[in-house]
C-alpha positions in Angstrom: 233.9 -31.0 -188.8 236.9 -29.3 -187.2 239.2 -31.6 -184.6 237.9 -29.0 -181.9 234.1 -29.9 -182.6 235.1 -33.3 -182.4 237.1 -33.5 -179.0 233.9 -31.3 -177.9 231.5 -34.6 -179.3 234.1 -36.8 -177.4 233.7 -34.9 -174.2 230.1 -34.6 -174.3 229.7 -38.3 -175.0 232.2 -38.9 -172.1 229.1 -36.6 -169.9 226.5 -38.3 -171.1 226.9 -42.0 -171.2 227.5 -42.2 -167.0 224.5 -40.3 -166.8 222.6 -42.8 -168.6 223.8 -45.8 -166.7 223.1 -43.6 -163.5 219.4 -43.6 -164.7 219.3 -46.8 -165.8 218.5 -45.3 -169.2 218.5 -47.9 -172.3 221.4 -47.5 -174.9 219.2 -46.8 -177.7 219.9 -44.4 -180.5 217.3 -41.3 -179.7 218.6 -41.8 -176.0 222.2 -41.3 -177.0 220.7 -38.3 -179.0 218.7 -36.9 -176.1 221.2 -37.5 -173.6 223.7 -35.6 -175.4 222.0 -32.6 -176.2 221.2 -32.4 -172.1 224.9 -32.7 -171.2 225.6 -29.7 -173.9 222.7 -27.6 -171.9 221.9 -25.6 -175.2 218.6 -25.6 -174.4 217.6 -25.1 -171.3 213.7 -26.0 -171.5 215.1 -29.6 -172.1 217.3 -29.7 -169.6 214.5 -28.5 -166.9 211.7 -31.0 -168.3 214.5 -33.9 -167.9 215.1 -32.9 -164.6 211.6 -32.8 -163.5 211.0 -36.1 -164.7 214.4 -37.7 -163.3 213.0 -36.0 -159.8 209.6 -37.7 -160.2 210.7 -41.3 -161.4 213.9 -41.7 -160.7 214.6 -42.5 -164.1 212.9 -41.0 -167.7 210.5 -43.3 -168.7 210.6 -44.7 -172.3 207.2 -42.6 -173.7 209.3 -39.2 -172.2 212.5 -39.7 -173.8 210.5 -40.4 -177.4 208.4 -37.0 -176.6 211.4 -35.0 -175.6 213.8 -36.3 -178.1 211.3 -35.1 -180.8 210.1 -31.9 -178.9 213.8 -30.8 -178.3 216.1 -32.8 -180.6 214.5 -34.0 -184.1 213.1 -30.8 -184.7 215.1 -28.1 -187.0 217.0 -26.5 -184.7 220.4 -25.3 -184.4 222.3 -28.6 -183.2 225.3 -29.9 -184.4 225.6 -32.8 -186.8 225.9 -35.1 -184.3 223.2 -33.9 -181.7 220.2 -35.3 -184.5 222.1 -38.7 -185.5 219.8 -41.5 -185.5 222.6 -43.6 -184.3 224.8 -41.1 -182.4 226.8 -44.2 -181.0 227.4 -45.8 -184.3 228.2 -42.1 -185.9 230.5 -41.5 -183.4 232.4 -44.2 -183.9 232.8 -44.4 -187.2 233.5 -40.3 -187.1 236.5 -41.2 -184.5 237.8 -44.2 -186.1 237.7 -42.0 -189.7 239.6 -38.9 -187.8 242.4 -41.4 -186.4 242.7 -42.9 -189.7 242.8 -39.1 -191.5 245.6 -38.0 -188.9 247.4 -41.0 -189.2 247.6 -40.6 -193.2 248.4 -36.9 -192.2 251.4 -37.6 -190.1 252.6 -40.1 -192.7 252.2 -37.8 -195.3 254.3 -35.3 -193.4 256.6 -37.9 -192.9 256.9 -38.1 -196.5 256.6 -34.5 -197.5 259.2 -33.6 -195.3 261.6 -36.5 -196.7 260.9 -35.1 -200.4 262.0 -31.6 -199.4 265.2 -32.6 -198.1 265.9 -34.6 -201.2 265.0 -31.5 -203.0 268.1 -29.6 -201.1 270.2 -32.0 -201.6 269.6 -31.6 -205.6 269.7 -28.0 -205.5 273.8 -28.6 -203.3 274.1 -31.2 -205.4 273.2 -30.2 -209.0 271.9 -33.5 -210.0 269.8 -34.3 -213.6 266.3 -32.4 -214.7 264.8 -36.4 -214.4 265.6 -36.8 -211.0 264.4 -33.5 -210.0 260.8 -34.2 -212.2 261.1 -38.0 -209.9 260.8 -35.7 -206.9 258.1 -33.7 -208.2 255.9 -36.9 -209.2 256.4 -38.3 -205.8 255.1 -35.1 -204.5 252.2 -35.2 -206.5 251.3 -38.8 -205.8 251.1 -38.1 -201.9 249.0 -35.1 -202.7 246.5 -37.0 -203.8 246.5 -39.6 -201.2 245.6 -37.1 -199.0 243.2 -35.6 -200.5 241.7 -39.0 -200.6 241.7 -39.5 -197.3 239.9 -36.2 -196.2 237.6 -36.8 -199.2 236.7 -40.2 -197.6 236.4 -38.5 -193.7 234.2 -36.0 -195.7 232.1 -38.1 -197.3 231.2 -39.9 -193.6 230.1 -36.4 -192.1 227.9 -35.7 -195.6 226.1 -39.8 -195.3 225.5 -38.7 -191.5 223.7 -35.1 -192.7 221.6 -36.8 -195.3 220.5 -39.9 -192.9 219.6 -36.9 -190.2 217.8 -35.0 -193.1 215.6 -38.1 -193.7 214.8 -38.7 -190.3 213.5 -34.9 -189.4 211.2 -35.7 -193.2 210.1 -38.8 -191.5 209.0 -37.1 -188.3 207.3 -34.3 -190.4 205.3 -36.6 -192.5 203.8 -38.4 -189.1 200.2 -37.7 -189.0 199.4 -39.2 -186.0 201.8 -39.9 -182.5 201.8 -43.6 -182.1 202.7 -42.5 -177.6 198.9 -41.3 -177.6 195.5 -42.4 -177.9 193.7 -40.0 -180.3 190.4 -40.1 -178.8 191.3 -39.0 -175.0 194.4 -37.8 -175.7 196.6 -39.1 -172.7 198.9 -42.1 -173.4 198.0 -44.8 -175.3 198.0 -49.0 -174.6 201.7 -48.8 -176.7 203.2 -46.7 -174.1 202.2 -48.3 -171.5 204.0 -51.4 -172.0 206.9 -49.5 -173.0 206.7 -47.7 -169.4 206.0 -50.5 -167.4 208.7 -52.4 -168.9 211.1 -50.2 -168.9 210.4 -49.0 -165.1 210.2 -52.7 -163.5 213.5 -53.4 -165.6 215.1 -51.1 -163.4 214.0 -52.9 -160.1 211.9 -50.0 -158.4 211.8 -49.4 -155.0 208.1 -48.7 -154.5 205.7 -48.8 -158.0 202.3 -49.5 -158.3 199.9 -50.2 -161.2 195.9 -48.9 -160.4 194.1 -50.4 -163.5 190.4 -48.7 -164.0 187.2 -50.1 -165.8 184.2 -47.7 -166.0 181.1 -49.0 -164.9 178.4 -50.0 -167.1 180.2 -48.4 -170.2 178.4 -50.9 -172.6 175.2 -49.3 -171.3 176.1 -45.6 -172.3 176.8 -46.9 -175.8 173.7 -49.3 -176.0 170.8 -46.0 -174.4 172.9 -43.1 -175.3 174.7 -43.8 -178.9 178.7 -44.2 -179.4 179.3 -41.0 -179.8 177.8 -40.4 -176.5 180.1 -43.2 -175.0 183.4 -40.8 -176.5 182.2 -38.4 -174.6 181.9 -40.4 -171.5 185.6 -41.9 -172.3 186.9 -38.2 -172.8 185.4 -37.0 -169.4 186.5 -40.0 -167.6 190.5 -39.6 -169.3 190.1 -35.7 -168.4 189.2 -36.3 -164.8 191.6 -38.9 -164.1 194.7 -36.5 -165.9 193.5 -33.6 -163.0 193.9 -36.1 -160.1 197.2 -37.4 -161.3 200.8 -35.9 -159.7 204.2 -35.8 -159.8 205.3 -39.3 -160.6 202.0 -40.6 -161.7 201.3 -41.3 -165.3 197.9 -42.2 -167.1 197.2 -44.7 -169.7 194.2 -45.6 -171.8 194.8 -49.3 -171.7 192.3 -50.3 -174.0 188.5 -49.6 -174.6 186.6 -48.7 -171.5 190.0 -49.6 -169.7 192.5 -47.1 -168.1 195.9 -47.8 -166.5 197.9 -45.9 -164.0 201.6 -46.3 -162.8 203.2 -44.7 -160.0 206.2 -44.5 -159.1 208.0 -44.0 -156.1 204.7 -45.1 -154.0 203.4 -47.8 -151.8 200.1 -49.2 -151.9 198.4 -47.5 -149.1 199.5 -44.2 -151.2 198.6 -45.7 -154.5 195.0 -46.7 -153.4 194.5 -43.2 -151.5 195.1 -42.1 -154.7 193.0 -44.7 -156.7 190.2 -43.6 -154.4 190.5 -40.4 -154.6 189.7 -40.4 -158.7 187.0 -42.7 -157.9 185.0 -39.9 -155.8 186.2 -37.4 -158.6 184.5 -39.4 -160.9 181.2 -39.5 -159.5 181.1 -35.6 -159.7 181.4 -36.0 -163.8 177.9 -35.0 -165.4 177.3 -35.0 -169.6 174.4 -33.6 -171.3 172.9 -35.9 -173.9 171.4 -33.3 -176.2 169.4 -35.7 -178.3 167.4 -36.9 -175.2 168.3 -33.2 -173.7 168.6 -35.4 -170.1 171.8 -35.2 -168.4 174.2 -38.2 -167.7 175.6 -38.1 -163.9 176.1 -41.4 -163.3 179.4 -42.5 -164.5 181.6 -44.4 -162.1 184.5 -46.7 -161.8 185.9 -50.0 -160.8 189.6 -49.6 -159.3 192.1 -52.9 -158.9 195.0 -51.5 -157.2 198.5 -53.8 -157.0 202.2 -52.7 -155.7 205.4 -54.3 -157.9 207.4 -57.1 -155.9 210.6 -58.6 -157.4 209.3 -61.7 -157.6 206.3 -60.5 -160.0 207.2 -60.2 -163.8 205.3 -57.2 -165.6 202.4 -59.8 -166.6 202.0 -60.9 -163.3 201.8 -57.3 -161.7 199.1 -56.8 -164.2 196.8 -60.0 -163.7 196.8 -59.3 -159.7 195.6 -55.6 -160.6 193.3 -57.0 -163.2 192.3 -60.0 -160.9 191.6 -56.7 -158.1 189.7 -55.2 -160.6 186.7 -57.7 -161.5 187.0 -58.3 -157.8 186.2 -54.6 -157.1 183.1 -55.3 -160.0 182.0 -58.4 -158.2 181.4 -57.1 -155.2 178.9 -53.9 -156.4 181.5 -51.9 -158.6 182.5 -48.0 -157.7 184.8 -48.7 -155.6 188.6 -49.3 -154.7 190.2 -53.5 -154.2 191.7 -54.6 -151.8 190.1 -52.6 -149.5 191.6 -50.1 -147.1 193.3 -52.1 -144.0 
């Protein structure tokens, strides 16, 4: 790596590390990675997506920065070495500290060079012995290969950072399944969701809601209609949910029958408009069971709707959603807690 592609790693590091503390984004390796490759606007679909999500949440929520960091960064494109580090801080580091170390042998070595040449004029006015002249030589040489030893050693840093890159993109390729999303409904799974919520009320939020869902009666679908029947249900229930959600809103299956949502930027009179709002567009969802060849139009939906205080930890903010929720079932389920003031 030239001293030019260097100073440009430096200066892009320089870009991106303020924007990352702006965002309140974590220091972790694929952020580094990510966040770099946004400040060297190479690609500009990245740039646009970050921006979006920035715009919507204020920040880029752990699940997104994992989906665009493998979308835009650990994918074979044309980066440099440093843009697909795994540890781009640690890399850079070491990379920096080995370049100060190779220029400071080179200067000494100039030093040195330089000292030997003027000894060699001085033979040549001088006319001294054939050993003396050989000493020279030798000394020559020996610095030579000190040198070289010290480039070999920078070099060998920037070849250990290809090959750890090379495994990584071998890793990714070999991943059968995305560990972000549930496979059966296909929106984002129980993992990412306590990544997200984490990471967002970490971050002190100024408005952020959690709407946690429960579909009615599921146990019954399974128990008349078959399990298969009861994916179906769970697939139509994720898919209707996904249409109603919007900028700033993110769905979750939280676990079996269970679905979460977090909004951001939003207060609780706009979280449960929006909470009731899916509950009406779920009552609309009809299945045909082709075994019985009778139609299934009855799904609904239990919604427990809670906003984020800084007194509330990210367990607490989901047991007063939770609590909501079996509140909402208690009283008839289908319908939205605490009820509209």
């Amino acid at each position: 790596m030239s001293k030019e592609l260097m100073q440009v790693a430096a200066l892009n590091l320089k870009k991106a590390v303020p924007l990352m503390l702006k965002h309140q984004i974590p220091t972790t390796p694929t952020n580094y990675a990510l966040w770099y490759a946004y400040v060297g606007e190479q690609q500009p679909q990245l740039n646009e997506q970050l921006d979006t999500i920035i715009n919507e949440h204020s920040t880029c929520p752990p699940s997104n920065s994992t989906l665009l960091y493998r979308e835009f960064v650990a994918d074979p494109v044309e980066l440099d070495v440093i843009d697909m580090r795994q540890n781009l801080e640690a890399m850079a580091t070491e990379l920096s500290q080995s370049l100060k170390d190779t220029n400071t042998d080179a200067t000494h070595f100039q030093k040195r060079i330089d000292s030997n040449f003027d000894k060699l004029n001085r033979i040549e006015e001088e006319g001294v012995s054939l050993e003396k002249v050989l000493g020279v030589v030798r000394n020559l040489v020996k610095e030579s290969d000190e040198i070289r030893s010290s480039t070999e050693y920078f070099t060998g840093h920037l070849k250990r950072a290809q090959q750890e890159i090379d495994a990584l993109k071998a890793q990714l390729k070999k991943s059968e399944k995305d560990v972000l999303f549930d496979a059966l409904t296909g929106v984002l799974n129980r993992r990412a969701f306590d990544s997200d919520l984490k990471g967002s009320l970490s971050q002190s939020p100024d408005g952020l809601c959690l709407i946690l869902i429960d579909i009615d009666h599921f146990k019954a679908f399974n128990d008349n209609y078959g399990h298969q029947l009861g994916d179906q249900v769970l697939k139509a229930v994720a898919k209707r949910l996904g249409e109603s959600c919007r900028e700033g809103t993110k769905l979750y299956r939280y676990g079996g029958e269970e679905f979460a949502v977090i909004t951001a930027n939003s207060q609780l009179r706009k979280a449960r408009h929006l909470a009731e709002a899916m509950r009406r567009a779920l009552e609309k969802v009809s299945l045909k069971d082709r075994r019985k060849d009778a139609m299934i139009n009855n799904i609904t939906a239990s919604f427990g709707v809670a906003q984020w205080d800084p007194s509330l930890s990210a367990t607490q903010l989901i047991e007063q959603s939770d609590k909501l929720l079996y509140e909402a079932k208690r009283l008839g389920r289908n319908r939205v807690m605490p009820i509209a003031s």
